[in-house]
C-alpha positions as CSV (number, residue, x, y, z in Angstrom):
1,X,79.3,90.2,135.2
2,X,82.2,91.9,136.4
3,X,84.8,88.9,135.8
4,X,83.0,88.6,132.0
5,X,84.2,92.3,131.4
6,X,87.6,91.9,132.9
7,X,88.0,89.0,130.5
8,X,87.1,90.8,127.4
9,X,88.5,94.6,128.9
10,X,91.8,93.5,129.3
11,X,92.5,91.8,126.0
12,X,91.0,94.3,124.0
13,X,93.2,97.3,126.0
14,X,96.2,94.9,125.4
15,X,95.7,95.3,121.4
16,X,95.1,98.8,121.6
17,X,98.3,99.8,123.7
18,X,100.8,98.9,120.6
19,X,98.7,102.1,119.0
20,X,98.6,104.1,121.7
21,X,102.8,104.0,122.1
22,X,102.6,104.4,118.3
23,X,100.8,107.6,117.8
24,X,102.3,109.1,121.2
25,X,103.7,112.7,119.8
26,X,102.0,112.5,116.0
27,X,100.3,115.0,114.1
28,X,96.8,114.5,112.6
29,X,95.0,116.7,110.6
30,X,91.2,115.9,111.0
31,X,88.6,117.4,108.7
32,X,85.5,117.2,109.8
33,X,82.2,118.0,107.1
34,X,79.7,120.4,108.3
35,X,76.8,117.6,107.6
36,X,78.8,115.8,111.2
37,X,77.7,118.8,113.2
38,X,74.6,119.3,111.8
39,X,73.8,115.7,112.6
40,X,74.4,116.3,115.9
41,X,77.8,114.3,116.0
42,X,79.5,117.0,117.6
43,X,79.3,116.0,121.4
44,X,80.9,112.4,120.3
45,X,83.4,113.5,118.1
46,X,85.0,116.2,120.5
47,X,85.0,113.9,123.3
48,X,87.2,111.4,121.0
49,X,89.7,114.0,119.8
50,X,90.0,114.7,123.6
51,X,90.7,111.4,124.3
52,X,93.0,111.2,121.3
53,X,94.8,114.5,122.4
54,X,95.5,112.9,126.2
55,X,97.4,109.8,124.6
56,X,99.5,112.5,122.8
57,X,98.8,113.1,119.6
58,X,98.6,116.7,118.2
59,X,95.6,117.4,116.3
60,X,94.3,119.9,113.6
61,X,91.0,120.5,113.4
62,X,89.6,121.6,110.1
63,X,85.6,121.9,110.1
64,X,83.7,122.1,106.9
65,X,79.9,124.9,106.7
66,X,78.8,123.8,104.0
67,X,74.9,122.9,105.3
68,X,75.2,125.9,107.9
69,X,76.1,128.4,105.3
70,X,73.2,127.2,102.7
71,X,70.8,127.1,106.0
72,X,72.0,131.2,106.4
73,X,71.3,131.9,102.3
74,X,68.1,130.0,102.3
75,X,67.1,132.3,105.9
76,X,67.9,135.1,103.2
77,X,66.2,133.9,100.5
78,X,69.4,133.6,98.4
79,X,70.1,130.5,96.2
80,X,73.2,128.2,96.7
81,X,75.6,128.0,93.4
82,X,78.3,125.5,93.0
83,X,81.0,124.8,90.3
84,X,84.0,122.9,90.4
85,X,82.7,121.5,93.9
86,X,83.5,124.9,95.0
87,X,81.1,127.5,95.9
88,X,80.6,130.5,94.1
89,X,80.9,133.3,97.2
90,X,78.9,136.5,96.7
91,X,79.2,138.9,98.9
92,X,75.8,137.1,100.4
93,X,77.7,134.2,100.8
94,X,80.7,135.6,102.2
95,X,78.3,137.0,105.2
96,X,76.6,133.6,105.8
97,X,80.1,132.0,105.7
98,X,81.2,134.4,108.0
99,X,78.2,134.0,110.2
100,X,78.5,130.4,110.4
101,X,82.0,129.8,111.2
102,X,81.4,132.4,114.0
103,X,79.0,129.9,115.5
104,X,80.5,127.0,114.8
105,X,83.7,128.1,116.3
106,X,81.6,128.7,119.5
107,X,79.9,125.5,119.2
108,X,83.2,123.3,119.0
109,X,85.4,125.5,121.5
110,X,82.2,125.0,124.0
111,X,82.2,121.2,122.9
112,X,85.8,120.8,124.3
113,X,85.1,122.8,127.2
114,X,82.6,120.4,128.9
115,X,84.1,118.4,131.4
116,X,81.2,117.1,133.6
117,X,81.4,114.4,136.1
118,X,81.0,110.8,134.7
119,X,81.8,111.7,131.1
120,X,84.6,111.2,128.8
121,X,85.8,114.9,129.1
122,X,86.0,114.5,133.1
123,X,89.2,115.9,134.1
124,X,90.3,116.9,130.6
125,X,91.6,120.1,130.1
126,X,91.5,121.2,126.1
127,X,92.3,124.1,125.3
128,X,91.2,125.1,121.5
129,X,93.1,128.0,119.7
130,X,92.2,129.3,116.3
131,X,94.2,131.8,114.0
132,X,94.9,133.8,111.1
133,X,97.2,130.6,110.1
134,X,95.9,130.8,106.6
135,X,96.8,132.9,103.7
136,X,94.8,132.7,100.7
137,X,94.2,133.4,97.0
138,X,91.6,134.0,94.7
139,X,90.1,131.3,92.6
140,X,89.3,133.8,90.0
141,X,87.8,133.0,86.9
142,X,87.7,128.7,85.6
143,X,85.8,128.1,82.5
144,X,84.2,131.8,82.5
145,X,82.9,131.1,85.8
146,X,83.9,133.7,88.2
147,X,84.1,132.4,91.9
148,X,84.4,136.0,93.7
149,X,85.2,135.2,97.4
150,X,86.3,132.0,96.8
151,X,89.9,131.2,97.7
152,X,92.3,128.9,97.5
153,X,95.0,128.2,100.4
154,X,98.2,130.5,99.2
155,X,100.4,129.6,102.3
156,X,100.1,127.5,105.7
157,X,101.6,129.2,108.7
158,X,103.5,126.0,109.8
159,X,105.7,127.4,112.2
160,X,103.1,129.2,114.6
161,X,100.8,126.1,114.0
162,X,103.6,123.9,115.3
163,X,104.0,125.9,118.2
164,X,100.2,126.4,119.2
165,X,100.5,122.7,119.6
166,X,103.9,121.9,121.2
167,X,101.8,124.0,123.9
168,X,99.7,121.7,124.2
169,X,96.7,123.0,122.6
170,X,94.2,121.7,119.7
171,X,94.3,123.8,116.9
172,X,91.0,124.8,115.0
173,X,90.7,126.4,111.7
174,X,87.9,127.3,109.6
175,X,87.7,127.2,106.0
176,X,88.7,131.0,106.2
177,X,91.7,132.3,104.8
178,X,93.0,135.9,104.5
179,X,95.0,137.7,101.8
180,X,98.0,139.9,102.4
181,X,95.8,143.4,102.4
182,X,93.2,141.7,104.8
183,X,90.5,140.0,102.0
184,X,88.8,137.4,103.5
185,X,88.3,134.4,101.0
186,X,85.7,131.3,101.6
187,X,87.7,128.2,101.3
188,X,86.8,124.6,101.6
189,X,87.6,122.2,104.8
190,X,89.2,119.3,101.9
191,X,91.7,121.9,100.6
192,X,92.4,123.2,104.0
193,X,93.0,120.2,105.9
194,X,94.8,118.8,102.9
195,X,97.0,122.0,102.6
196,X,98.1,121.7,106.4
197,X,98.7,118.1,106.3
198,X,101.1,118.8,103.4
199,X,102.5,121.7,104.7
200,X,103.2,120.1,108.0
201,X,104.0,116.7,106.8
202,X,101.6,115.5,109.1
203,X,101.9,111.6,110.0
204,X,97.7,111.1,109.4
205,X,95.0,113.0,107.1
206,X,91.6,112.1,108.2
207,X,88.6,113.3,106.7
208,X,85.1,112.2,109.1
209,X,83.0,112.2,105.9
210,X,79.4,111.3,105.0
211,X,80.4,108.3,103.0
212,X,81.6,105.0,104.5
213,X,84.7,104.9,102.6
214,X,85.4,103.3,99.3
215,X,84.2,101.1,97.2
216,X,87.3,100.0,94.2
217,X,85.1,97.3,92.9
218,X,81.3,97.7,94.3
219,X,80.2,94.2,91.8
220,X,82.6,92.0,93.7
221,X,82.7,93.1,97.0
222,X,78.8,92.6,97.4
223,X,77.5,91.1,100.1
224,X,80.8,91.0,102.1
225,X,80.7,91.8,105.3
226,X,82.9,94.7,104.6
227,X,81.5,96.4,101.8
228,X,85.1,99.1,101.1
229,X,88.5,98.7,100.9
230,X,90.1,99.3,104.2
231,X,93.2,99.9,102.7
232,X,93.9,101.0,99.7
233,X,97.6,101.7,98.5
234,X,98.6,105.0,96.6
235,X,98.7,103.4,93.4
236,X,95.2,101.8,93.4
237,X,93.8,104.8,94.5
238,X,95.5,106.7,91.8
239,X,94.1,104.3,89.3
240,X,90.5,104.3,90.4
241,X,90.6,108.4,90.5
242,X,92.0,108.4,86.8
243,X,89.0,106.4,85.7
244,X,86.6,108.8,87.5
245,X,84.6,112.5,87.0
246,X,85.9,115.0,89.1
247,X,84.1,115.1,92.5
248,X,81.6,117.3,92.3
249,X,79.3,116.6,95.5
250,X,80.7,115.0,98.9
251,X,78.6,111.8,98.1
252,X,81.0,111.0,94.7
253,X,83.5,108.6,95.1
254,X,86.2,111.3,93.7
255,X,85.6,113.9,96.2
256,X,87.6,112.9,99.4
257,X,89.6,110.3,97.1
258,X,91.2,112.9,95.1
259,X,92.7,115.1,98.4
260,X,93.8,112.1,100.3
261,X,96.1,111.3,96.6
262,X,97.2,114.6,96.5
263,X,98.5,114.4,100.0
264,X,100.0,110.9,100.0
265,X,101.6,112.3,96.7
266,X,103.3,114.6,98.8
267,X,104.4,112.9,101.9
268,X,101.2,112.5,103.9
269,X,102.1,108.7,104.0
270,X,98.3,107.6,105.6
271,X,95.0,109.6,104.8
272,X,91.9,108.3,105.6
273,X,88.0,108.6,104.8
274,X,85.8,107.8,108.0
275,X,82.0,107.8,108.4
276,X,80.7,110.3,111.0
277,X,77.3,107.9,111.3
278,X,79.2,105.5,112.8
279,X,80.1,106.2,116.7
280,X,83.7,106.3,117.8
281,X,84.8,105.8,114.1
282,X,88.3,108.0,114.8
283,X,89.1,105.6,117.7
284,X,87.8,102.6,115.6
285,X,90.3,104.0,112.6
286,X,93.3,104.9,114.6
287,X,93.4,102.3,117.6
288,X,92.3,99.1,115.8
289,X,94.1,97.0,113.1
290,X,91.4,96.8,110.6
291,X,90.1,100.2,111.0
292,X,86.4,101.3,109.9
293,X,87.0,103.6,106.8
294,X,88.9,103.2,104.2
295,X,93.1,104.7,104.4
296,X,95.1,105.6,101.2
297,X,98.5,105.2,102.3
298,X,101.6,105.0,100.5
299,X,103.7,102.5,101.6
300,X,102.8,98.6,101.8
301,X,102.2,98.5,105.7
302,X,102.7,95.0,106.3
303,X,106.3,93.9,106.3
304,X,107.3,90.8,105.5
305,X,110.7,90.0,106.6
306,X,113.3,87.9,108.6
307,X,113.3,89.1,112.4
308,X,115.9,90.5,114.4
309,X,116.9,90.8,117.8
310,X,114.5,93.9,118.7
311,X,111.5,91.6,117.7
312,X,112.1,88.6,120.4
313,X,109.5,90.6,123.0
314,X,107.1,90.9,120.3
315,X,107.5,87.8,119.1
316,X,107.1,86.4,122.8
317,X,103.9,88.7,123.5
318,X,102.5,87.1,119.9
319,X,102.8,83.5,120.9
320,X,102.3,82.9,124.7
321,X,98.7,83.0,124.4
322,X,98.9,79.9,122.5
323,X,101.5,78.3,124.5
324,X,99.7,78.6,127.1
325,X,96.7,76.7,125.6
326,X,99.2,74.1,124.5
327,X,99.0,75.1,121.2
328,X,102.3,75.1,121.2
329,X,105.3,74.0,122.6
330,X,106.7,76.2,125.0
331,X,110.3,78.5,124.3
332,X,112.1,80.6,126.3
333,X,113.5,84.0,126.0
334,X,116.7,82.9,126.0
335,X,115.8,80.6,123.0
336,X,114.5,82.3,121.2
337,X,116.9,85.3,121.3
338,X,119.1,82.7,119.8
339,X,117.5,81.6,117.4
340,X,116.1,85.0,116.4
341,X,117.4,85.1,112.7
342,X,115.5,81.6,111.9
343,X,112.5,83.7,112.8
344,X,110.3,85.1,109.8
345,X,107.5,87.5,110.7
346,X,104.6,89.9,109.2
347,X,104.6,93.2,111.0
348,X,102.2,95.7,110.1
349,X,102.7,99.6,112.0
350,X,105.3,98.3,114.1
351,X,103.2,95.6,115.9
352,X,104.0,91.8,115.3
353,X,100.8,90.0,113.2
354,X,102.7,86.8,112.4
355,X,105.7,84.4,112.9
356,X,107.6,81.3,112.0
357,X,111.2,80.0,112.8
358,X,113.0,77.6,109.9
359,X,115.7,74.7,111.9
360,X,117.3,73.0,109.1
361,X,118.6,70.0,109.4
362,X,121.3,69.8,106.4
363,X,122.2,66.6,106.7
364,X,118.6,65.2,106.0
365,X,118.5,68.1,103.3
366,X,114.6,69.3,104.9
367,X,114.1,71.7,108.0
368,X,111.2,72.1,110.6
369,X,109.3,74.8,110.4
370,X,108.3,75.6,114.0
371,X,106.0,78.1,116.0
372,X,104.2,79.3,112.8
373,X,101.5,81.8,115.0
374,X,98.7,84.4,113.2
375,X,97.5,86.7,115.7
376,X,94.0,86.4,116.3
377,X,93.4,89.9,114.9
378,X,94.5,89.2,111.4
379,X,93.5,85.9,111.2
380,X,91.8,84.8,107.9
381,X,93.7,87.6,106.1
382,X,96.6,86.2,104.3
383,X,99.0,86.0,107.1
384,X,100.2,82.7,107.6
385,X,100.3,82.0,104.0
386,X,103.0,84.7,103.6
387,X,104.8,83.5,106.5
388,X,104.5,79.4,104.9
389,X,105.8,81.4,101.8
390,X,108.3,82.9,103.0
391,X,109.9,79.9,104.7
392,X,109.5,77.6,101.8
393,X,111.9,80.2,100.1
394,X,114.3,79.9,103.1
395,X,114.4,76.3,102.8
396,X,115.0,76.4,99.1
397,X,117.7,79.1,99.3
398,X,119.3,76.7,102.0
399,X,119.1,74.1,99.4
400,X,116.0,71.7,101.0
401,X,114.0,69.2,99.8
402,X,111.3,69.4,102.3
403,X,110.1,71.4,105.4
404,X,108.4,69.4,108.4
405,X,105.8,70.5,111.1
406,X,104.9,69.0,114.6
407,X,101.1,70.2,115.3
408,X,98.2,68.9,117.5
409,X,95.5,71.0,116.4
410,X,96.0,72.3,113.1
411,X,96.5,69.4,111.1
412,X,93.5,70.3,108.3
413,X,95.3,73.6,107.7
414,X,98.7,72.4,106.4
415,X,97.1,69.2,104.3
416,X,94.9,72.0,102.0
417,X,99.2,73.5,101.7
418,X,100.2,70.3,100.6
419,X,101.6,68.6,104.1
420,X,101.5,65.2,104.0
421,X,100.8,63.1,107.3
422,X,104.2,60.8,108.1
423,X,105.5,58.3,110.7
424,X,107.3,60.5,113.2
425,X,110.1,57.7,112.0
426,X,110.6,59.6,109.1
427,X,111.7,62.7,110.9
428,X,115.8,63.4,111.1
429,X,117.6,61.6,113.8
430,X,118.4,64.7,115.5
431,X,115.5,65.7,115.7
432,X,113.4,62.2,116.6
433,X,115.6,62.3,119.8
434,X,113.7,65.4,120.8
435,X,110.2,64.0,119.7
436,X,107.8,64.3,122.8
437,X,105.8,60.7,122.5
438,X,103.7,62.2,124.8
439,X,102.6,64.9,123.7
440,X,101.7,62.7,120.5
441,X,102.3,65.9,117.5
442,X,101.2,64.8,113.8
443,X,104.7,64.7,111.6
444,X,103.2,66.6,108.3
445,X,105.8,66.9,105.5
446,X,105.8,69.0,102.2
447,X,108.4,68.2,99.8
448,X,109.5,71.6,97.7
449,X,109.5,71.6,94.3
C-alpha cells in the first residue's frame, strides 16, 4: 500500500512544486460568501488559507453576511430588501450587520487558532488581524431608491494593509467600512475584496462562491466533463457581461463576472470564481494546472515561443520521463544547451507544458523535427499542435520543403497531421549515418505547402 502511495505522492508533489515557487511572496485577495460559512465550510477553508499562508503567499480575507444578517432580521421580525444587488440598510440592518460580523469575526479568528495534533493546522501559527482599513461612502439615492447605511468603498488603506502582512499576519476585513466622522456603512464582500485587490494590485482575486464557475456557452458545453470555462480571457468575459442583466442575486452569471472584469480592467491580471461545495477548491485552483473554477485573466497564459538558455532545466525535467520509457531518444545537458534556440516550447505560468527542437538539414532543403513532448498534464489540450505549428513555420521561414520525425510509438498521431510513412533511405545523408537500425524508428515525412 505504502509503495502504491509513494508512486502516485511523489509525482503529484513534483507538479505542484512549480506553483508553490511561483506564488512564494504573492498577494491574494480571497472573498469568501457568507452562504460558505453557513454551510459549515469554515473549518476546511481556514485550514487551506493556512496552508496557503505557510508556502508564502499573503492573503486578504474578505468574508461576505449576507445569510447571517437576514438570519438576525428574520430573529427580529424584519424583512430583507434588496436593490441593485445591494441591500437596503436600515438602521435594523445596520445592527444585525453589526451583530453578525462580530460573530463571524470570532468564528474565523477562532478557525485559525486551532492547531490540534494530527490536523492540518498542527504546528501553524496564524495570526489574524482586522482594522479600520476601510473608508467608505454612502450609496445614497439610485433610481429614487435610498440605500441609508449602505456604502461604497471611498479608500483602501494600502499602506497599513501591506504592512499587517509583511508581518506576517492574515488580514481579515468585514464588509464594514467607516466614514471620516466615524459612520459606519454596510458594504458588500464583492466590492470590498475587489476594491483591495485593485488597490493593492494584488497578483490573484478569488471569490469562493456558490456557483461552480462559468458557463460562456451552456448549449455546447453539455455533457462535457467540464461543464465551465476554466479560463476565460478579459475579452470573452467582457463580451459575455455586455450581453447580460446586471447581477442581481449571487446565483446570476453577472454577479461575480462583473467584479473579477472590473479588476482585471485595472491590473488584477488573474481573478477567479471557485465553488465552496467542492473540498480543497483554493488548493485545487491555485496549485493545479487546470484549476476547478473558472479565472478571468488578462493576458493569454500560455506562451508560445522559441526557448532560451534559462529553459534547458525545464525542458530537461519535461522530457526524462519519457526518455526514460524509451520514448525517446536520450540527450544530454550539454546538448541540449546547444541546441537551445532550435527548441520551441508552450509555457503556461512559468512552467514548461510542451517542446520541440527543428535540425535542418539545408542541403536536403527539409529538417527533423525531434523531441516533440506534451506533458501529461495538458495532454489532449491543444499543445502539441501548437508546437507541430510552430515548427512547420520554422521550417518554412528557413525555406524547407518538408520536416521529418523518427518515432516508435506515436506513429497514428502524426499520419492524422499529414506524416507520411518512408524508407529510412529517404532520410538526408547526414542524417541516415546517425539512424539507429536498432532501435528500428518509423521515418514519417510531411511535405509543406
Amino acid at each position: 500500500m505504502s509503495t502504491v502511495f509513494n508512486f502516485t505522492f511523489v509525482p503529484w508533489f513534483r507538479s505542484v512544486a512549480p506553483y508553490i515557487h511561483m506564488h512564494r511572496g504573492k498577494t491574494f485577495v480571497v472573498g469568501i460568501a457568507g452562504e460558505a460559512i453557513a454551510a459549515g465550510k469554515l473549518p476546511h477553508i481556514a485550514q487551506d488559507l493556512a496552508l496557503i499562508q505557510s508556502m508564502g503567499v499573503k492573503v486578504v480575507l474578505v468574508h461576505g453576511f449576507r445569510p447571517q444578517v437576514n438570519e438576525q432580521l428574520k430573529a427580529k421580525g424584519h424583512q430583507a430588501k434588496y436593490s441593485h444587488g445591494m441591500r437596503i440598510t436600515d438602521e435594523i440592518a445596520l445592527d444585525c450587520a453589526q451583530e453578525a460580523a462580530g460573530q463571524l469575526r470570532y468564528e474565523i479568528e477562532a478557525a485559525f487558532s486551532q492547531g490540534l495534533p494530527n490536523t492540518p493546522m498542527a504546528g501553524s501559527t496564524i495570526r489574524v488581524i482586522s482594522g479600520n482599513f476601510i473608508t467608505a461612502r454612502p450609496v445614497g439615492i439610485l433610481d429614487g431608491v435610498d440605500f441609508m447605511h449602505s456604502g461604497m468603498v471611498r479608500k483602501v488603506d494600502v499602506a497599513a494593509i501591506t504592512r499587517t502582512l509583511d508581518f506576517g499576519a492574515m488580514v481579515l476585513l468585514s464588509p464594514f467600512g467607516f466614514s471620516p466622522t466615524g459612520e459606519a456603512f454596510n458594504l458588500t464582500m464583492e466590492e470590498v475584496a475587489t476594491s483591495v485587490a485593485i488597490a493593492m494590485q494584488a497578483d490573484k482575486l478569488v471569490f469562493l462562491t456558490e456557483v461552480p464557475g462559468i458557463r460562456v456557452n451552456p448549449d455546447q458545453l453539455e455533457g462535457e466533463d467540464n461543464p465551465i470555462d476554466t479560463e476565460l480571457p478579459l475579452a470573452a468575459a467582457e463580451k459575455l457581461l455586455a450581453g447580460l442583466v446586471p447581477g442581481e442575486r449571487p446565483t446570476d452569471t453577472a454577479f461575480y463576472l462583473q467584479h473579477c472584469v472590473k479588476a482585471c480592467k485595472a491590473g488584477v491580471e488573474r481573478s477567479h470564481i471557485l465553488p465552496f461545495a467542492t473540498d480543497g477548491a483554493l488548493l485545487l485552483e491555485i496549485y493545479v494546472h487546470d484549476g476547478i473554477g473558472t479565472m478571468v485573466v488578462d493576458e493569454k497564459l500560455e506562451s508560445l515561443r522559441e526557448a532560451t538558455a534559462d529553459d534547458v532545466a525545464g525542458i530537461l525535467q519535461l522530457i526524462e520521463p519519457f526518455e526514460k520509457d524509451g520514448t525517446l531518444v536520450k540527450r544530454s545537458r550539454t546538448g541540449i544547451e546547444r541546441d537551445a534556440d532550435l527548441y520551441s516550447i508552450v509555457e503556461h505560468d512559468g512552467v514548461i507544458f510542451a517542446c520541440a527542437a527543428l535540425y535542418p538539414f539545408p542541403e536536403a532543403r527539409t529538417g527533423e523535427m525531434a523531441a516533440l513532448t506534451v506533458s501529461p498534464q495538458s495532454q489532449g489540450q491543444g499543445d502539441g499542435e501548437k508546437i507541430l505549428k510552430r515548427i512547420e513555420q520554422r521550417a518554412r521561414a528557413a525555406g524547407l520543403q518538408s520536416i521529418f520525425v523518427l518515432t516508435t510509438r506515436t506513429m497514428h498521431w502524426f499520419l492524422k497531421r499529414g506524416f507520411v510513412q518512408m524508407d529510412p533511405d529517404w532520410l538526408p545523408e547526414a542524417r541516415k549515418r546517425k539512424y539507429n537500425w536498432d532501435r528500428k524508428s518509423l521515418v514519417l515525412v510531411k511535405k509543406l505547402t
